[in-house]
C-alpha positions as CSV (number, residue, x, y, z in Angstrom):
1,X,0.0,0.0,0.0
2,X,1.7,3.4,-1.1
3,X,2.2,6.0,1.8
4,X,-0.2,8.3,0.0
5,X,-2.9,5.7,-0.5
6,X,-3.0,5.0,3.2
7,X,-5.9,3.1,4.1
8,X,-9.1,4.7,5.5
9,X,-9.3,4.6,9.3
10,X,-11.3,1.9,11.2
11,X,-14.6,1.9,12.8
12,X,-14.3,3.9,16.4
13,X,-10.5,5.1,15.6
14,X,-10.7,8.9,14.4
15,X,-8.3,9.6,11.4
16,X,-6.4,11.4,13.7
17,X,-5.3,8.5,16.2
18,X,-5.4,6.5,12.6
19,X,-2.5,8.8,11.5
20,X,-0.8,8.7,14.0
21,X,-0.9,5.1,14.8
22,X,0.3,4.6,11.1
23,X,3.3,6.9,11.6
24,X,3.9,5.1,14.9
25,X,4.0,2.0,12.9
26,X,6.1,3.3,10.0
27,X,8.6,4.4,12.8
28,X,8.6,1.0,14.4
29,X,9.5,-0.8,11.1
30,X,12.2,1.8,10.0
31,X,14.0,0.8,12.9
32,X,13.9,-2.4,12.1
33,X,14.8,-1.6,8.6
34,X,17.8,0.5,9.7
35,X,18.8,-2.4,12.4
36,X,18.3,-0.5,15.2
37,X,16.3,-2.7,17.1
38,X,17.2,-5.3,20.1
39,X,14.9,-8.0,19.6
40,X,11.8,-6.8,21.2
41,X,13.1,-5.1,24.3
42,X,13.0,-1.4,23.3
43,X,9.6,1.1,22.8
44,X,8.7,4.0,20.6
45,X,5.9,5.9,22.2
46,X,3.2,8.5,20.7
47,X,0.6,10.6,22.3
48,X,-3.3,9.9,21.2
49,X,-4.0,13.3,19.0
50,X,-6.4,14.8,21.6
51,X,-6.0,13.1,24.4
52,X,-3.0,14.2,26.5
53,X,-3.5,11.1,28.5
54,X,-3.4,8.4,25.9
55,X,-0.7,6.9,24.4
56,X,0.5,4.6,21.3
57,X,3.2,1.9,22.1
58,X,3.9,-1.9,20.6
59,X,2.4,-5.0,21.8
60,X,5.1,-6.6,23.8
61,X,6.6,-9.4,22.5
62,X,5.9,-8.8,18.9
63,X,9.1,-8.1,16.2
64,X,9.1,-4.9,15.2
65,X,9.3,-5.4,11.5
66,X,5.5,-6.7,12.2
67,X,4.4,-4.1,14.4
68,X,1.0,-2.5,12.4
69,X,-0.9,0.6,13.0
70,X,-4.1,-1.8,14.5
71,X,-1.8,-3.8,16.4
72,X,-0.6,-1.0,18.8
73,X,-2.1,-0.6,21.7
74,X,-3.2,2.4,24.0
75,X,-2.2,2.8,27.1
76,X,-2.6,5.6,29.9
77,X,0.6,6.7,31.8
78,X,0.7,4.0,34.2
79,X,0.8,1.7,30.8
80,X,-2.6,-0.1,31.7
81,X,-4.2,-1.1,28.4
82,X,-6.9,1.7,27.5
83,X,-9.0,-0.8,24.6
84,X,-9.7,-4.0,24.4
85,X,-6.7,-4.8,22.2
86,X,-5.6,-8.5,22.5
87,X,-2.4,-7.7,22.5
88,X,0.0,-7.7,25.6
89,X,1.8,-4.6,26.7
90,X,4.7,-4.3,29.2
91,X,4.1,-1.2,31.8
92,X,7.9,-1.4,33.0
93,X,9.1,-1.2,29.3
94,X,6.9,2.0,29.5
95,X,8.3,3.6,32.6
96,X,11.0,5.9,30.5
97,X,8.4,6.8,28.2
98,X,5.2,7.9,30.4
99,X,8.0,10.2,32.3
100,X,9.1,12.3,30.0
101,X,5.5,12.4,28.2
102,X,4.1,13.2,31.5
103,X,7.0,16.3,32.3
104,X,7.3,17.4,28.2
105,X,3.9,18.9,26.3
106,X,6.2,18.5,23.6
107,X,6.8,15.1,23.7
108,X,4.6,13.8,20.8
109,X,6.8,10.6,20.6
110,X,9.7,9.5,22.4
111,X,11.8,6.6,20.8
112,X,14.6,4.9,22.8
113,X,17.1,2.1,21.4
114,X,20.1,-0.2,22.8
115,X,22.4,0.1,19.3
116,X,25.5,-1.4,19.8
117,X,26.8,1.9,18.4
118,X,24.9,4.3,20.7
119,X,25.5,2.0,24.4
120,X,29.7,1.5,23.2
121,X,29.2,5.6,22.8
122,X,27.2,5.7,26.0
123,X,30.1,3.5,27.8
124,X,32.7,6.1,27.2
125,X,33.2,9.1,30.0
126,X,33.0,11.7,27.5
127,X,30.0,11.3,25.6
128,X,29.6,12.5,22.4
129,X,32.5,14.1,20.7
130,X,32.3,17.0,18.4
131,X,33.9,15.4,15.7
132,X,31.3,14.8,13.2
133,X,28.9,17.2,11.1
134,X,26.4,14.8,12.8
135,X,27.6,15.1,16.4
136,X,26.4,19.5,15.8
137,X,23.2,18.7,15.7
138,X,23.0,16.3,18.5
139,X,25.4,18.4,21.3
140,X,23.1,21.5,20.2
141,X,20.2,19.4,22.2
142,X,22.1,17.0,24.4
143,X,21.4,15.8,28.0
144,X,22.8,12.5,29.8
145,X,21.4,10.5,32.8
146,X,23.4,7.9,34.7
147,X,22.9,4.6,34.9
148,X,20.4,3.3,37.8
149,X,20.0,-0.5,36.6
150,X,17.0,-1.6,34.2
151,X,14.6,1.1,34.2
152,X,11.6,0.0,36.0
153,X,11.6,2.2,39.0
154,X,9.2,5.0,39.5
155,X,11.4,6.8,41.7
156,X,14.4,7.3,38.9
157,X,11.5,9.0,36.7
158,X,12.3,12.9,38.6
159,X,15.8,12.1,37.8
160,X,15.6,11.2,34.5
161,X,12.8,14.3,33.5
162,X,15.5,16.6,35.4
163,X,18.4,15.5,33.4
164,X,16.9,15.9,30.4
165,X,15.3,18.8,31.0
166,X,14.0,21.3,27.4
167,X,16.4,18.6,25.2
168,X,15.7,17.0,22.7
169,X,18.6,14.4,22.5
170,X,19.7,11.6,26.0
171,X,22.4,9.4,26.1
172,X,21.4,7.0,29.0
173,X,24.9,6.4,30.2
174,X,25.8,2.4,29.7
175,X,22.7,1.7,28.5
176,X,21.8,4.0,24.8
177,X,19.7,6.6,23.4
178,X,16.6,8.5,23.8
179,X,15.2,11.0,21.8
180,X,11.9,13.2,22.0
181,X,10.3,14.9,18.9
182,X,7.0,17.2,18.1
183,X,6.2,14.6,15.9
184,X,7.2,11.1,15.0
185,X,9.0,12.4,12.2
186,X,11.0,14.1,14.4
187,X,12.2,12.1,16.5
188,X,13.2,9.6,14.1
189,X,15.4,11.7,12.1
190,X,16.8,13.0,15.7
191,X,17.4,9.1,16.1
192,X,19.1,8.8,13.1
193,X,21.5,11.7,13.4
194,X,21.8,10.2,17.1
195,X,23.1,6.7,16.0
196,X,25.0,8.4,12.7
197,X,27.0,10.2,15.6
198,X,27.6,6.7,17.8
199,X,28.8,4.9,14.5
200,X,31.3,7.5,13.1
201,X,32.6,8.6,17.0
202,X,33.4,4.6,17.3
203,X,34.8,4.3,13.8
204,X,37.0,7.4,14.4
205,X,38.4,5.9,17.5
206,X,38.9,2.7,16.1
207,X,41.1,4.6,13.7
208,X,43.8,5.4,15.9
209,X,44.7,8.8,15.0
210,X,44.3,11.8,16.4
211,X,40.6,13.6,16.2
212,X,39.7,16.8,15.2
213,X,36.8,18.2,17.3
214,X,35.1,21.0,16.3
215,X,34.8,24.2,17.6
216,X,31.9,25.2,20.3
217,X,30.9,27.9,18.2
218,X,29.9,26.4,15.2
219,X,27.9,23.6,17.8
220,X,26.1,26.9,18.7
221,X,24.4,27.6,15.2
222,X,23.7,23.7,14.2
223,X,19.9,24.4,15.5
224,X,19.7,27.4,13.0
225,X,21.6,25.1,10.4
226,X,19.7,22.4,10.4
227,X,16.3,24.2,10.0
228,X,17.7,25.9,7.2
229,X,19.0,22.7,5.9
230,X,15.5,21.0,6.1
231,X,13.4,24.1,4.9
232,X,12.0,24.3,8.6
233,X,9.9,20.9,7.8
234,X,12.3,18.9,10.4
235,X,12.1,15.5,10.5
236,X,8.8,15.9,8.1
237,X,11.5,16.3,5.0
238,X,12.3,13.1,4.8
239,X,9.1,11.3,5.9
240,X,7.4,10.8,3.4
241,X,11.0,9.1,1.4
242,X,11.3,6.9,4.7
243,X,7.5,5.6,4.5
244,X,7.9,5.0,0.5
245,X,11.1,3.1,1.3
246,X,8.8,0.9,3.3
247,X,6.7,0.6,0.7
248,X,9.2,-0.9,-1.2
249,X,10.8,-2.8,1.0
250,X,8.3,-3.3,4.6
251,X,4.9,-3.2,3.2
252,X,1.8,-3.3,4.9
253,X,2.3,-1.3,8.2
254,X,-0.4,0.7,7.5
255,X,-3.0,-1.8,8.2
C-alpha cells in the first residue's frame, strides 16, 4: 500500500489517532529496517492526538518489522491497556516513556534504542564528541542520565525528567539513546542523526589517530543550520521518502 494511498481509518479510531498510529507503525518498522532494534526489548511511544492522557506503544513481544498501525495498543501513563486490544503490553518497558511524556507537552513521541553503536558511545566518560557534522546537531540538544539499573523504577523517573530537561537528545549512560520529537517524524530523524553520531565517534576511534573536534561555536548555530537545511519541515522532509522506502521494501504497516 503506497504511503499516499494509506488506508481509510477503522470503525471507532478517528483519522487522527489512525494517522498517527500509522506513523507510529512506519517508525517501528524503519527501525527495524535500519537495524536498530534489540529484539523486542525497546519502545517507541506516541501521544493519542487529543488526548493528552493516551498513548500509542507496541504489543510486547511482537518483532518490530511486524508491528502494524491496529496492532498498537493504548495505554494511559501508568501503561494499563486503554482498549480492548488482545495484544500484551509491558508497563515497565513504559516507565522511560510515560516520564518524559508526563513532564514534556512537547513530547509527541519518544523513541529509545540499545544500538551497539549508541550504548559503546554511551560507555565512554565523555560522551559524544564534536567530531562529526552529525555530532552538531545532536550536542546542540544534548542531556545524559546515569545509569540506575534496568529502568523499571518510579522513583528514577524525577531524575531522569531533570536530566533531560528542554532537550531534545539523552544518552542513558551504559545503556543508549533516547530522543523526544513534536512529531514522530522528528524524532526519528533526531534518532538517526543520534546513532549516525555513535557509528562515526566509534569508527573514528577505532582509527587510531588523532581527532579533530570542532569548535563550540559552530555547535552553537547547528539548530539554525539544520532548519535551514531541512526548509524548517524537520524531520517531516524526509518522511514521506522513509515511508515509500517501506513501501518498497516493509509493506503493509499501515493496516
Amino acid at each position: 500500500m503506497a504511503h499516499d494511498k494509506q488506508t481509510p481509518a477503522p470503525p471507532g479510531c478517528s483519522p487522527e489517532e489512525w494517522q498517527a498510529r500509522v506513523d507510529l507503525a512506519a517508525a517501528y518498522r524503519l527501525v527495524a529496517l535500519f537495524h536498530w532494534d534489540d529484539l523486542v526489548y525497546t519502545h517507541i511511544s506516541a501521544r493519542v492526538p487529543g488526548d493528552g492522557h493516551a498513548f500509542l506503544i507496541n504489543p510486547y513481544g511482537m518483532m518490530f518489522e511486524e508491528i502494524t498501525a491496529s496492532s498498537l495498543v493504548k495505554v494511559d501513563l501508568e501503561g494499563r491497556k486503554l482498549d480492548d486490544s488482545p495484544y500484551p503490553v509491558n508497563p515497565a518497558g513504559f516507565t522511560i516513556h510515560s516520564a518524559v511524556h508526563a513532564a514534556r507537552d512537547d513530547a509527541q513521541c519518544v523513541l529509545h534504542t540499545h544500538t551497539l553503536n549508541g550504548v559503546a558511545v554511551s560507555a565512554q566518560r565523555d560522551g559524544v564528541l564534536p567530531i562529526s557534522q552529525h555530532s552538531i546537531f545532536v550536542l546542540s540538544s544534548l542531556a545524559y542520565h546515569d545509569y540506575e539499573g534496568v529502568a523499571l523504577r518510579d522513583d528514577e523517573k524525577p531524575r531522569l525528567v531533570n536530566d533531560l530537561g528542554t532537550r531534545n537528545f539523552l544518552m542513558l549512560r551504559n545503556h543508549g539513546l533516547l530522543t523526544v520529537g513534536r512529531t514522530i517524524a522528528d524524532a526519528f530523524q533526531s534518532m538517526y542523526f543520534f546513532e549516525a553520531t555513535c557509528a562515526i565517534q566509534v569508527r573514528a576511534q577505532a582509527g587510531g589517530g588523532g581527532l579533530t573536534r570542532i569548535s563550540p561555536e559552530i555547535i552553537a548555530t547547528a539548530q539554525a543550520q539544520a532548519a535551514q537545511v531541512t526548509r524548517g519541515q524537520g524531520g517531516n522532509l524526509a518522511w514521506p521518502g522513509l515511508k515509500r522506502r517501506l513501501d518498497r521494501q516493509l509493506p503493509g504497516y499501515d493496516t
